[in-house]
N, C-alpha and C positions, 0 to 999 in steps of 0.2 A: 523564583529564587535566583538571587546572582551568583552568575557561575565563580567560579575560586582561578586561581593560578592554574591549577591542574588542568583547565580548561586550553593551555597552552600547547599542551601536548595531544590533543584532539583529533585535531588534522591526519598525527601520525599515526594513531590508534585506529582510527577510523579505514586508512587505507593498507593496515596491515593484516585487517580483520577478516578479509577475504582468505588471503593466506594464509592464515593462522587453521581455517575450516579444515581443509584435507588431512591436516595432524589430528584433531581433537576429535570426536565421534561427530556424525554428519548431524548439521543443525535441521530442526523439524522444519523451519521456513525461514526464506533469505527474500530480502526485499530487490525485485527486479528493477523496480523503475516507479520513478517518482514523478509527478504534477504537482508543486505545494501548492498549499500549506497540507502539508499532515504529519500529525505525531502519531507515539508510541505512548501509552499510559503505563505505566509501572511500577510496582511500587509504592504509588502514592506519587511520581517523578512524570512530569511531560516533558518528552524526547521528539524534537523534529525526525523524520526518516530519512536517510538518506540510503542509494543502490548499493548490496552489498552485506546491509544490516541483516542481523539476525531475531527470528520473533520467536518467545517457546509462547507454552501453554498458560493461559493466566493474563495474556495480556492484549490488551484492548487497545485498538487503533482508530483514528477518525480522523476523517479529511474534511477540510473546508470548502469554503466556494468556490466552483469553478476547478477543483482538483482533481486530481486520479489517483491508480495503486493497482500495482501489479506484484502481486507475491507469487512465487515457486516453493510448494511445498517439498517435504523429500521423495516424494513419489513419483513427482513427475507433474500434478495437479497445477493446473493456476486458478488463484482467486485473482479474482479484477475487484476493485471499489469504484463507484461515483464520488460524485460529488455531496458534503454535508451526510456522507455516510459513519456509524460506527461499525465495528461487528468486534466482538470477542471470540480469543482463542480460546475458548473453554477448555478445550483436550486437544494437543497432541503427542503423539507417543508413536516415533519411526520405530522400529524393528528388520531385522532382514528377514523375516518373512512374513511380518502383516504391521501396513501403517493403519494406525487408529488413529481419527480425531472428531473432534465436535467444536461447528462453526456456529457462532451467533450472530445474525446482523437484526443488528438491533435497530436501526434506521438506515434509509437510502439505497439504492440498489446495487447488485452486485453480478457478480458471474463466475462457473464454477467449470471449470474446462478441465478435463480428464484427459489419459494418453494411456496407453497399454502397456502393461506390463507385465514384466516374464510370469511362466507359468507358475515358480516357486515363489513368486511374490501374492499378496492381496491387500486389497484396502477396504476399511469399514470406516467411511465417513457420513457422516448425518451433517445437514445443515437445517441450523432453526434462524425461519423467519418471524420472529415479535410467536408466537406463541404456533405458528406453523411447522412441522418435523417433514422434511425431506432427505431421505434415506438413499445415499448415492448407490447405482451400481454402473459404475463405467460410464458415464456421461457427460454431456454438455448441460446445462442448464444455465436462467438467467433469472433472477429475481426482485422483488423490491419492496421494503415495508416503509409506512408511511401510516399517521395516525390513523386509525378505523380501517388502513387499507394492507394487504398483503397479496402478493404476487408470487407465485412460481411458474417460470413458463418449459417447458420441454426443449429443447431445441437438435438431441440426437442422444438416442441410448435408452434405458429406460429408468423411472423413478418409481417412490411410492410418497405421498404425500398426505398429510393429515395434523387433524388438531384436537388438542385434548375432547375426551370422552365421545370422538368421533370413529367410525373406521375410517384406515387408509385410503387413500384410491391409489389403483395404478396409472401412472402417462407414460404409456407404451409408442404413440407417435408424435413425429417432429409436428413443430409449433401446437401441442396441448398445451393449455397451461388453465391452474388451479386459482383459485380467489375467493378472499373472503373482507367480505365488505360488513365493516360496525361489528364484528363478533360475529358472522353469519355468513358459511360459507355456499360460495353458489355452485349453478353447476358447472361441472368441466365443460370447456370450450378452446375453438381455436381460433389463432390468430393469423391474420395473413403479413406473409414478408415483408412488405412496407413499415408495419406497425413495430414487428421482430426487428428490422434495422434500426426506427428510432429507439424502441429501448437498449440495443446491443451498444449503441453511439453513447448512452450513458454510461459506461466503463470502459471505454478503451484511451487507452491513453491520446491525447490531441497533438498529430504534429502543429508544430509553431509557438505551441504553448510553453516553451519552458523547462519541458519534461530532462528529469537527470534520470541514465539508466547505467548499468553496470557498464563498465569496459570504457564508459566515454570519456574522452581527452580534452575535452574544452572548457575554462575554466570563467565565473565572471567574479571577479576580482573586487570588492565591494567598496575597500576603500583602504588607507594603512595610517599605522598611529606611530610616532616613535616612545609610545609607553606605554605598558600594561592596562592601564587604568583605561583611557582612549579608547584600546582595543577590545576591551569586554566589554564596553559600553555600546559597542557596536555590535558583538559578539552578540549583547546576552536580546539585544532589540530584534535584531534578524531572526534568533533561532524561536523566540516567545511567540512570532508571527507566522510561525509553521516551515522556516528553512532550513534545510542543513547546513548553516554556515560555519565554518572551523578559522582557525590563527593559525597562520604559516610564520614564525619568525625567521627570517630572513638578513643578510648584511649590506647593505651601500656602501660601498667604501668602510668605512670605519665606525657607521653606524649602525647598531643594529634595529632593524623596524620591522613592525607587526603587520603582517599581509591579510583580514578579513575575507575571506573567499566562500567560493562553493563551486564544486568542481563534480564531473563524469556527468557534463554534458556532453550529447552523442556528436553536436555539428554547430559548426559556427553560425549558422541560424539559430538554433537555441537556444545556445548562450546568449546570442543578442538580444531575445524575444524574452529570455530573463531578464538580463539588465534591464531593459527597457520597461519590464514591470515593476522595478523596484526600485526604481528612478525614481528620488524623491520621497519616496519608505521607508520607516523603519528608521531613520537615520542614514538613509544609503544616499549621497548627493551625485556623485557623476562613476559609475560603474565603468568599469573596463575588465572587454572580453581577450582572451590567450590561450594556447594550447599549454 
């Protein structure tokens, strides 16, 4: 859909959104850090992500090739994505004294990293992998579904694991991990470090690659129009490709022109390694990086 006028004001929105959180009740998940291409489904609306954003309950995210995602729930939790991943926020619902949610990743692997929290707090999180129920209690875990294949591995803490008209199991020690291959699950087994690092390398976000995370200052500059029209035609190519790109309108002298950007990259490496990917994309011809 072609963005409107309103789209003008984007940039501003976007970076006052952060501030706005500590006033208004704490959001269920805020987006840490970004690899694009990935949107936000909503609605019925595809939203590139950008660091900062906020996800409720309902709403389904997916990254492309080559991408990453790093969410902070309210808890303290982080979910990671890979790449060509989805997962749905089926449920969350913070509280001050118990977060409940229910994760879906419905393709591509993930990871679900816990952190302690005070005694007056608690969390009841489940995550389903394609038709597998992993029942968090305080831990590390790492996962991955893929046609006929599904994956839970252990990595610290303990789980329970299971799939319809199955009993649970529990993985009580570091590197278990559960699987079921074609509809048929096998048996528990472990895996060694080597194997646990290539899959962990599948969600974490890639220095070099691009990645925009909260707080960053660098910005790549995509291109400027002196009219509207220009500008969201650049606007609306960028963001449909899975970028957060926004309009800074801006004055030169006595004209006023439209600045196409994407900003809160962490380092001027980044930002270069963005441009440099988007060089010739999208409609993007000669990028230029800036604090």
């Amino acid at each position: 859909m072609k963005a409107t006028l309103n789209a003008l004001a984007l940039g501003t929105l976007l970076a006052a959104s952060a501030a706005w959180g500590p006033a208004l009740a704490q959001p269920a998940a805020v987006v840490e850090a970004v690899q694009a291409p990935v949107w936000v489904e909503r609605a019925g609306r595809r939203t590139p992500l950008a660091p900062g954003m906020e996800l409720r309950a309902g709403d389904q995210v997916r990254t492309g090739a080559g991408s990453r995602l790093l969410v902070k729930l309210a808890e303290g939790s982080l979910v990671k994505l890979g790449e060509n991943a989805a997962l749905h926020l089926a449920e969350l619902k913070p509280a001050q004294d118990i977060f409940r949610g229910v994760l879906s990743v419905l393709e591509g692997a993930f990871r679900f990293t816990t952190q302690r929290i005070g005694a007056h707090r608690r969390r009841d999180i489940n995550i389903n992998v394609s038709q597998v129920t992993a029942g968090i209690r305080g831990t590390d875990l790492w996962g991955k579904s893929t046609s006929g294949r599904q994956i839970v591995c252990l990595i610290e803490g303990n789980i329970q694991v299971g799939a319809p008209g199955e009993a649970a199991v529990t993985l009580d020690q570091p590197l278990q991990f559960y699987r079921r291959e074609g509809g048929t699950t096998q048996p528990v087994a472990f895996v060694d470090t080597a194997q646990l690092g290539a899959w962990a390398k599948e969600t974490e976000v890639e220095a070099g690659k691009g990645a925009a995370t909260r707080g960053g200052r660098w910005k790549v500059n995509l291109g400027t129009a002196d009219n509207q029209a220009d500008a969201l035609a650049l606007y609306d190519q960028v963001r449909a490709a899975g970028y957060a790109a926004e309009i800074y309108p801006t004055r030169t002298g006595e004209q006023l022109v439209y600045v196409i950007r994407i900003r809160q990259l962490p380092s001027k490496a980044e930002a270069q390694s963005l441009a440099d990917t988007l060089r010739g994309k999208h409609g993007v011809a000669e990028p230029r990086i800036s604090m």
